[in-house]
C-alpha positions in Angstrom: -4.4 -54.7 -101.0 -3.2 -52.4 -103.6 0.7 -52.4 -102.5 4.1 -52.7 -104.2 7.8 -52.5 -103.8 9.4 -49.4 -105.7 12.0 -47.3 -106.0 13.1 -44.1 -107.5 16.3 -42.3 -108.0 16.9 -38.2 -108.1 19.6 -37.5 -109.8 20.4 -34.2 -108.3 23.1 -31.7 -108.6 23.9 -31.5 -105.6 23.3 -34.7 -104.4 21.7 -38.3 -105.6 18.9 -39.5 -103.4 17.6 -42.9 -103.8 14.5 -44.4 -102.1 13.1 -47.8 -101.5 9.0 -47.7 -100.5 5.9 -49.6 -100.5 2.9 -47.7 -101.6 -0.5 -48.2 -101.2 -2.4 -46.7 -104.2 -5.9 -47.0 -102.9 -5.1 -45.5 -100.2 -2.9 -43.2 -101.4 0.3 -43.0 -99.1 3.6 -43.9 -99.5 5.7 -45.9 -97.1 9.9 -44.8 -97.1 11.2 -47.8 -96.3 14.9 -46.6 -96.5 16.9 -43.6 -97.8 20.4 -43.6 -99.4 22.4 -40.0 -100.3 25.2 -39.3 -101.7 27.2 -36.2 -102.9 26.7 -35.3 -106.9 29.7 -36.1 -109.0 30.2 -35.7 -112.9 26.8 -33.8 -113.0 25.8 -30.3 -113.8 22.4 -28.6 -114.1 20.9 -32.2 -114.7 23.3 -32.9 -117.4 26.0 -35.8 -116.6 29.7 -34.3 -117.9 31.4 -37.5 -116.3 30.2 -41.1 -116.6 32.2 -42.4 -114.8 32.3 -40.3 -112.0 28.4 -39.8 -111.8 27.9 -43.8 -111.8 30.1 -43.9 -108.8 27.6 -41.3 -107.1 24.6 -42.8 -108.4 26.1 -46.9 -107.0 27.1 -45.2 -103.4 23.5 -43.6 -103.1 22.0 -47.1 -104.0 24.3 -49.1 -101.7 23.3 -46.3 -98.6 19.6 -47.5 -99.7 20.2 -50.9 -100.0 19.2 -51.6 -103.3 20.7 -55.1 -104.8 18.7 -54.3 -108.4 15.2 -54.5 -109.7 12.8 -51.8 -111.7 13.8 -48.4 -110.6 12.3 -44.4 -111.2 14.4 -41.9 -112.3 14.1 -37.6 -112.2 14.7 -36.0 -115.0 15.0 -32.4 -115.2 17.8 -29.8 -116.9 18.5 -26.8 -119.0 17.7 -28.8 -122.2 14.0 -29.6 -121.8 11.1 -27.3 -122.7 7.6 -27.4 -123.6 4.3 -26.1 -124.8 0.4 -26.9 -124.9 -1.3 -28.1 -127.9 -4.3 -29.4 -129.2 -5.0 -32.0 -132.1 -8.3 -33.2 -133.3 -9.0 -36.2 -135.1 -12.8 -37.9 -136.6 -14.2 -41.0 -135.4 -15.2 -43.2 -137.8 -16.5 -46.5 -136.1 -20.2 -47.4 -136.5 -21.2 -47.5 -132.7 -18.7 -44.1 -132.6 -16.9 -45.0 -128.9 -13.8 -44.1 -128.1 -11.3 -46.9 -127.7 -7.7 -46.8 -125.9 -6.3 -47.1 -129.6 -8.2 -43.8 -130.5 -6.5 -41.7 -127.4 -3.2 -43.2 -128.5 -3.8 -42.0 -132.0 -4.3 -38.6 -130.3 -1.4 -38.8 -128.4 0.6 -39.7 -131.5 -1.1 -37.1 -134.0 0.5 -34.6 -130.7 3.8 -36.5 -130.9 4.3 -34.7 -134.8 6.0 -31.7 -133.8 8.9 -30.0 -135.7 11.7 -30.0 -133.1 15.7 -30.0 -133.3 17.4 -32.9 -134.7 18.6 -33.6 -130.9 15.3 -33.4 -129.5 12.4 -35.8 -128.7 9.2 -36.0 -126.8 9.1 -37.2 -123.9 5.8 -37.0 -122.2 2.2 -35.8 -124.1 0.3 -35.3 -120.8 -3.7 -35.0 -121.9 -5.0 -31.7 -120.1 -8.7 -32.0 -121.2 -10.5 -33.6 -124.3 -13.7 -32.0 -126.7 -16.1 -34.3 -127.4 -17.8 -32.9 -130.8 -19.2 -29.7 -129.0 -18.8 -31.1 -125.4 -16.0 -29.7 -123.2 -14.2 -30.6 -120.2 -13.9 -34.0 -120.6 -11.1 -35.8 -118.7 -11.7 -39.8 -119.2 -13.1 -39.9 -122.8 -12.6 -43.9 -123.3 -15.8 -45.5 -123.4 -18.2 -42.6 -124.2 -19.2 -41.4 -127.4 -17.9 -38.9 -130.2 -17.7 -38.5 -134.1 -15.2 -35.0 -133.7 -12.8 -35.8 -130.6 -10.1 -33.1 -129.6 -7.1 -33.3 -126.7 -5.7 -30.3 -125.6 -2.1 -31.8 -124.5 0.7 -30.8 -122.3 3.9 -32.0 -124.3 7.4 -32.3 -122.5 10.3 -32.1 -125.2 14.3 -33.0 -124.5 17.8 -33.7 -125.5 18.2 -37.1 -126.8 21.7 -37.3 -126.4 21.2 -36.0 -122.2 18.3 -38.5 -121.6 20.6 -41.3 -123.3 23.7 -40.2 -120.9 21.6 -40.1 -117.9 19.7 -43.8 -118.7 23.2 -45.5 -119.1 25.1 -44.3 -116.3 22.2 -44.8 -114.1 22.2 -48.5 -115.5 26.1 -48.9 -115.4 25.3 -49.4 -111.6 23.5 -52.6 -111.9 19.7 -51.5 -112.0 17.0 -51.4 -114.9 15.2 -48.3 -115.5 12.1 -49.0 -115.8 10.7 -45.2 -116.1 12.0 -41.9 -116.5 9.5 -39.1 -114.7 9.9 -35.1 -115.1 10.9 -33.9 -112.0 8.4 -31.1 -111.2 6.0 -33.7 -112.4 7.4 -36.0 -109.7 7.5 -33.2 -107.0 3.7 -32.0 -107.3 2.9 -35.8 -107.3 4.7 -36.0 -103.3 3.8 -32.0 -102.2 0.0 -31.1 -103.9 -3.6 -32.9 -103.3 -6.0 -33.2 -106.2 -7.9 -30.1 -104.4 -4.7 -28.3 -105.3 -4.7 -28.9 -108.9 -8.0 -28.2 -108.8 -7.8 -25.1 -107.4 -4.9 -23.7 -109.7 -1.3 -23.6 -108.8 2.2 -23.5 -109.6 5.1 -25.4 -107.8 8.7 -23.8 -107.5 11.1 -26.7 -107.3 14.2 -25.2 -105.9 16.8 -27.3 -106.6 20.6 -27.2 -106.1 21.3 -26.4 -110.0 17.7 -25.8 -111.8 14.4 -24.5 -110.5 11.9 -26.6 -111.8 8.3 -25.4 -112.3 5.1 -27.3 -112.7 1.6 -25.4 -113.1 -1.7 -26.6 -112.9 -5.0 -25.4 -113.7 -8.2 -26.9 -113.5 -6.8 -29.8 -112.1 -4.8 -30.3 -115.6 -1.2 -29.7 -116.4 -1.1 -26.2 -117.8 2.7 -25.4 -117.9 6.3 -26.6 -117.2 9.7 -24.9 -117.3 13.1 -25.2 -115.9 15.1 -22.8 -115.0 19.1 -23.0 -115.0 19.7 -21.6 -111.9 19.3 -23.2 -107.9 20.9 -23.4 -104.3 24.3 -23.7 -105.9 24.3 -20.5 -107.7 23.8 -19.0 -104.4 26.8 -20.2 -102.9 28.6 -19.6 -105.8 27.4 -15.7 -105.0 28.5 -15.7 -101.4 31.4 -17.7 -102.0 32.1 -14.4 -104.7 30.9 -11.8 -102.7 32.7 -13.0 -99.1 35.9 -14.3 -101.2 35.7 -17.9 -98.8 35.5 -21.2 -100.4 32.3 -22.5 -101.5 31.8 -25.5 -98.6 32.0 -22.0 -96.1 29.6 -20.2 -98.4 27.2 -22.8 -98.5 27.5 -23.9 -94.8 26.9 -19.6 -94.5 23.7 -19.9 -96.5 22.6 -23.3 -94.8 23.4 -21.7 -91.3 22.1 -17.4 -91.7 20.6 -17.5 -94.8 17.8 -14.8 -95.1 16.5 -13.4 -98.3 14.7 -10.5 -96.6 17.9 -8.0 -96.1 15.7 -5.2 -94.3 14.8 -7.7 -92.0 18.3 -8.0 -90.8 20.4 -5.7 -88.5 22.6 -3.9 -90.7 25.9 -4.3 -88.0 24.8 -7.9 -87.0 27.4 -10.2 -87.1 27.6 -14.1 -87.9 30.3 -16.6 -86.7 31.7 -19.7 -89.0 34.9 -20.8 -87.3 37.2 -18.4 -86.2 36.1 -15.9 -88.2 32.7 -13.3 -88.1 30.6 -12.2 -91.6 28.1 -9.3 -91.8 24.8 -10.5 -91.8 23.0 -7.6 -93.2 26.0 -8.2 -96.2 25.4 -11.7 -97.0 21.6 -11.6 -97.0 21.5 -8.7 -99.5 23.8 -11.2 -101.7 20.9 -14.3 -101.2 18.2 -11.6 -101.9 19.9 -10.5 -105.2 19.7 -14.1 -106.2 16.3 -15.0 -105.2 14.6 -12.0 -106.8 16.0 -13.1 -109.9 15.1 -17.0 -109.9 11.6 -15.6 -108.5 11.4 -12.9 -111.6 12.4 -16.0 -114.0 9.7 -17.8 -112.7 6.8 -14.9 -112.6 8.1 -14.1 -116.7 7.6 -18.1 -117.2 4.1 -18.2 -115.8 3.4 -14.8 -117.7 4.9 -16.0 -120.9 2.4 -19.0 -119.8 -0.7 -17.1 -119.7 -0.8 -17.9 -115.9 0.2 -14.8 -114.1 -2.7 -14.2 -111.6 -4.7 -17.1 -112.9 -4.3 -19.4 -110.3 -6.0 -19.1 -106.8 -3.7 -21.8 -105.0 -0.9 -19.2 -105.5 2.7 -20.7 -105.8 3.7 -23.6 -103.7 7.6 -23.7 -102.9 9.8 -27.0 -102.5 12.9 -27.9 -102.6 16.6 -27.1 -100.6 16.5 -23.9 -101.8 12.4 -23.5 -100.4 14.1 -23.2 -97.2 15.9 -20.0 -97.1 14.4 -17.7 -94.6 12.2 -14.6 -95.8 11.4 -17.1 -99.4 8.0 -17.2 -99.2 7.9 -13.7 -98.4 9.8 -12.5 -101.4 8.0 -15.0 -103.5 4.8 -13.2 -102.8 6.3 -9.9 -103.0 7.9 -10.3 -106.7 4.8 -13.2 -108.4 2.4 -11.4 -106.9 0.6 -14.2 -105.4 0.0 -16.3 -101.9 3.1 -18.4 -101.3 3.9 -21.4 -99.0 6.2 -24.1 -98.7 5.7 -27.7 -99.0 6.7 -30.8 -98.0 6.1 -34.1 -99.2 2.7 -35.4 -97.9 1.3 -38.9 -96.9 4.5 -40.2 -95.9 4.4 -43.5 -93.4 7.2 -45.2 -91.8 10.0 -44.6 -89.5 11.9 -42.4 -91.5 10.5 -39.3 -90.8 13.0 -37.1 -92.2 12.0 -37.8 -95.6 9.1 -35.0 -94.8 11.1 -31.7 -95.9 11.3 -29.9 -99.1 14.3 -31.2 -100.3 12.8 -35.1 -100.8 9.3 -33.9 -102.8 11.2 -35.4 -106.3 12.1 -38.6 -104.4 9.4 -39.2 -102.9 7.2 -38.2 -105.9 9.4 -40.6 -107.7 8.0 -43.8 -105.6 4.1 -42.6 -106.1 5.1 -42.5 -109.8 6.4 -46.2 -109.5 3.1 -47.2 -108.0 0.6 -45.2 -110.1 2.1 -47.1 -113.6 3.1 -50.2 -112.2 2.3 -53.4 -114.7 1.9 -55.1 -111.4 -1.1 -53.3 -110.9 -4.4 -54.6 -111.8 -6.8 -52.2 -114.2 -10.0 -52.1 -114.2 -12.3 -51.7 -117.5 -11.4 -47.9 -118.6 -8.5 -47.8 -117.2 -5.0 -47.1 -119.1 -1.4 -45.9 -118.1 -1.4 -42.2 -118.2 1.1 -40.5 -120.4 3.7 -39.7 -117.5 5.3 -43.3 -118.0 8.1 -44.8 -118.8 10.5 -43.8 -122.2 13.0 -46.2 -122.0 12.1 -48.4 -124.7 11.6 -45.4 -126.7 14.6 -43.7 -125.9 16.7 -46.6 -127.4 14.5 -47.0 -130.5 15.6 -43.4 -131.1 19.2 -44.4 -131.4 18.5 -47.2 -133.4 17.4 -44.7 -136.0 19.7 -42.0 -135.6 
C-alpha cells in the first residue's frame, strides 16, 4: 500500500497551521492525523518582518501538532511572487528520436532563462501541455516520439531574499524543509477533482493577508496571481469604520458578517458585549471590501485571457470564503457560477479539518505524498515540477 507519514506547514498571516497525515496516493485521500494552530507573529502578507518572533509562532504550531522533526511542506504565497505562461521549443536529435526525462528537463531549463529582477528567481515551471512536431495536446511526452518538441509552461517567479527568510525561520524550529509548494497550488490540490481542472476553473483563496488565485484550463495550469489584500483588511475596515479595536471588528465580521448589504435590515441591530452595531452599517463596509478583492480577481483572470473561459466558474476557499452573501457577490461582479469549497477526501477523526480555511494545509500533505522519494515510480514516471526548491534556493545564495 501506497502510504506515508507527512507533514506540511501554512504559514499564514493570520495564523500558522501545521499538519501531520498519512496519505494514500492510490487511493487518493488523505488521513489528518493531528492539527496544531497558532496565532501569526512577525509575519505580513506572507512576508516574515520578525524572525524571531515568527519562529516562535511557527515552534508553538508544531508542538500543538506534535511534531518532534522530520521532512516537512511549507505554503508559500505573498505580494512578491508573480507569473506568466510560456512556451520554449527545442530539436531532438537522437537516432531512435524518444523523448528522455533529460530532454523534458532541458525544456524545463531552456523555460528557466527568463530576464527577471536581480532579487528574483523561479520557483516552479509547471508544464501545461507539450507539441509533438505537429501533434498537440500532449501531457506525458516521455517515451514517445518527436524530432521538434514544444512545452507550453506555467512559470512561478519570487523574491529570493523572502523565500530565504521564510526557509530559515521555519528551520530555526528544529525541522528540515524538504519542499516549498505555492499556496493556491496547494489549495486546488485539497478543494478541486481532476474533473475540475478539466472542466476549467479558477480558485479564490481568501486568506487572512493575500488572496491567492489558481486557474485551470484543460486540466493544465493556466494562471496564478496573488493579491495583497484578505480577511484582515476587512477588520482593518470595520475596525475604521466602527472606531472599536480590531479583536471586536474581527469577532463582528466572524459573528454578522454579510457582504450582501440589501439583504440586511437597514435599522437591524447587532450585540458584541455591552454594546449594539448597525448591521445594515457594517455589511455595507464588508461589501465595499469584497467587491474590490472580487474586481482584483475578475481584472487578473481578464488580464489572463480567462474571463468567461472557464465553465467550472470560480471555486471559493479560504477564511474569508466564508462571509455570508460571498458566493453571491462573486457571481455578481466575475460574472461566473460560484461556490465554496472545502477540502475533500479527508479521513480520520479530526473532522474539522473539512472547512475552507484548511484547503492550503491540507493540500500541503497531498503535495508531501505526490513527490515523496519514498515513493516507488514506475517506468515513465518523474517528479512533476511543483517540488521542492530548497536545494536550489541555497545554491542561489551561494552565487549571489
Amino acid at each position: 500500500m501506497s502510504q506515508s507519514l507527512v507533514y506540511g506547514i501554512d504559514v499564514g498571516t493570520t495564523k500558522i497551521v501545521v499538519m501531520a497525515g498519512r496519505v494514500d496516493s492510490r487511493r487518493g485521500w488523505v488521513e489528518v492525523l493531528a492539527v496544531g494552530e497558532a496565532p501569526t507573529r512577525g509575519l505580513r502578507r506572507g512576508v516574515v518582518v520578525d524572525r524571531e518572533l515568527a519562529a516562535d509562532s511557527i515552534a508553538e504550531a508544531l508542538d500543538a501538532c506534535g511534531v518532534q522533526g522530520g521532512p516537512v511542506s511549507v505554503g508559500i504565497a505573498g505580494s512578491h511572487i508573480s507569473s506568466f505562461n510560456t512556451e520554449v521549443t527545442l530539436l531532438n536529435r537522437t537516432k531512435n528520436l524518444e523523448i528522455t526525462d533529460r530532454f523534458v528537463k532541458k525544456l524545463e531549463n531552456e523555460a528557466r532563462q527568463v530576464h527577471l529582477d536581480e532579487d528574483e528567481r523561479v520557483i516552479h515551471v509547471v508544464p501545461r501541455g507539450y507539441v509533438l512536431d505537429d501533434s498537440e495536446g500532449v501531457k506525458q511526452p516521455v517515451g514517445l516520439a518527436a524530432r521538434k518538441v514544444t512545452m507550453r509552461a506555467h512559470v512561478v517567479s519570487g523574491a529570493v531574499s523572502s523565500i530565504q527568510n521564510l526557509l530559515y525561520t521555519v528551520e530555526d524550529c528544529g525541522v528540515e524543509v524538504s519542499r516549498v509548494v505555492l499556496e493556491p497550488l496547494a489549495s486546488a490540490e485539497a478543494c478541486l477533482l481532476e474533473t475540475d481542472r478539466e472542466d476549467g476553473v479558477a480558485l479564490l483563496d481568501i486568506g487572512g493577508g493575500t488572496t491567492d488565485i489558481a486557474a485551470f484550463k484543460k486540466g493544465s495550469l493556466a494562471h496564478t496571481s496573488v493579491i495583497p489584500l484578505g480577511g484582515m483588511a476587512f477588520s482593518s475596515d470595520l475596525a475604521y469604520g466602527l472606531k472599536v479595536p480590531f479583536d471586536a471588528a474581527e469577532e463582528l465580521k466572524i459573528r454578522y458578517g454579510n457582504v450582501i448589504s440589501d439583504s440586511v435590515d437597514s435599522v437591524a441591530a447587532v450585540k458584541l458585549e455591552d454594546r449594539h452595531y448597525n448591521a445594515s452599517f457594517i455589511s455595507q463596509i464588508l461589501e465595499y471590501r469584497a467587491h474590490e478583492v472580487l474586481e482584483y480577481a475578475r481584472d487578473s483572470l481578464d488580464e489572463a485571457r480567462l474571463l468567461n473561459m472557464l465553465p467550472g466558474g470560480v471555486v471559493l476557499t479560504g477564511g474569508g470564503s466564508l462571509l455570508e452573501g460571498m458566493t453571491g457577490l462573486a457571481e455578481e461582479v466575475i460574472g461566473m457560477h460560484a461556490r465554496t469549497a472545502i477540502p475533500r477526501r479527508v479521513k480520520g477523526d479530526i473532522r474539522p479539518v473539512q472547512k475552507p480555511q484548511y484547503a492550503t494545509a491540507v493540500g500541503l500533505l497531498y503535495f508531501s505524498a505526490k513527490n515523496s522519494d519514498l515513493t516507488p515510480k514506475g517506468k515513465g514516471e518523474r517528479a512533476t515540477s511543483f517540488g521542492s526548491i530548497v536545494s536550489a534556493v541555497k545554491s542561489w545564495f551561494r552565487g549571489l
